[in-house]
C-alpha atoms as one frame of an Amber mdcrd trajectory, in Angstrom:
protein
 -12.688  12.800  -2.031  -9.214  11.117  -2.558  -7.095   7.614  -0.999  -4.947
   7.900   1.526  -2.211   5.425   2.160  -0.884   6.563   4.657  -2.012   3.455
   7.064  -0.156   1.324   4.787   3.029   3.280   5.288   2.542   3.115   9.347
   1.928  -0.770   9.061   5.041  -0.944   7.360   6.924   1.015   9.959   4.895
  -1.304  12.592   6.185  -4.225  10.508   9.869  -2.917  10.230   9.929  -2.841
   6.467  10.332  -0.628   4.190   9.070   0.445   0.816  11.439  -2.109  -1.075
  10.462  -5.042   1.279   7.025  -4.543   0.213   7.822  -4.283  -3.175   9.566
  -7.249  -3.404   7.445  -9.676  -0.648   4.460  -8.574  -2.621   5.905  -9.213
  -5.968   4.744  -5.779  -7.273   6.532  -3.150  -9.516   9.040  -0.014  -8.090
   6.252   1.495 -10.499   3.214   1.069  -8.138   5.531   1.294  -5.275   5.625
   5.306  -6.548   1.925   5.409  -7.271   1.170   4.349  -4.043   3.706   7.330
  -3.209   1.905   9.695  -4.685  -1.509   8.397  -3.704  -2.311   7.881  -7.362
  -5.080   5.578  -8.366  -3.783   1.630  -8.902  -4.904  -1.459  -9.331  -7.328
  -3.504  -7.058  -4.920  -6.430  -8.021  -1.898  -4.418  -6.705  -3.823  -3.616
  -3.602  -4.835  -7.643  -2.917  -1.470  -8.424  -3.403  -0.136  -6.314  -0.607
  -3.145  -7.328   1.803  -1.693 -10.704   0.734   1.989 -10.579   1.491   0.882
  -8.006   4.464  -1.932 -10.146   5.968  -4.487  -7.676   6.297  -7.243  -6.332
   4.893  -8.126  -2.939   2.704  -9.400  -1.198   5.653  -5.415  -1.777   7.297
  -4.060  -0.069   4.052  -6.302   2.659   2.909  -8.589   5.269   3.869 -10.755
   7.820   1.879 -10.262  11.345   3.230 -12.668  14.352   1.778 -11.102  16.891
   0.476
C-alpha cells in the first residue's frame, strides 16, 4: 500500500496554482515540494501546513492506493 497525491495536485490545478505557489503560501521547503513529487513519505507537519494554507482537509490531499 503506498500515498497518492495526486488529489493535491488536481486541487491545485482547481485552485490555479502551481507547485511554487504552494510552496511558498504554505511556507514549506522546494525539498518537500519534490517529496511530495515523488510520493515519498513526509512529515504530518508538512501535510497540516498545506491543509492550512489550502483550507482543506487530509482526505482533499491524499489517498492510499494498494499496490
Amino acid at each position: 500500500m503506498r500515498i497518492s497525491y495526486n488529489k493535491l495536485w488536481k486541487l491545485l490545478i482547481d485552485k490555479n496554482m502551481k507547485r511554487k505557489d504552494l510552496q511558498e503560501k504554505a511556507n514549506i521547503s522546494s525539498a518537500s515540494i519534490a517529496k511530495l513529487g515523488k510520493g515519498d513519505n513526509i512529515t504530518t507537519d508538512v501535510l497540516l501546513k498545506i491543509c492550512d494554507a489550502l483550507d482543506c482537509t487530509l482526505e482533499d490531499i491524499m489517498e492510499t492506493i494498494k499496490d
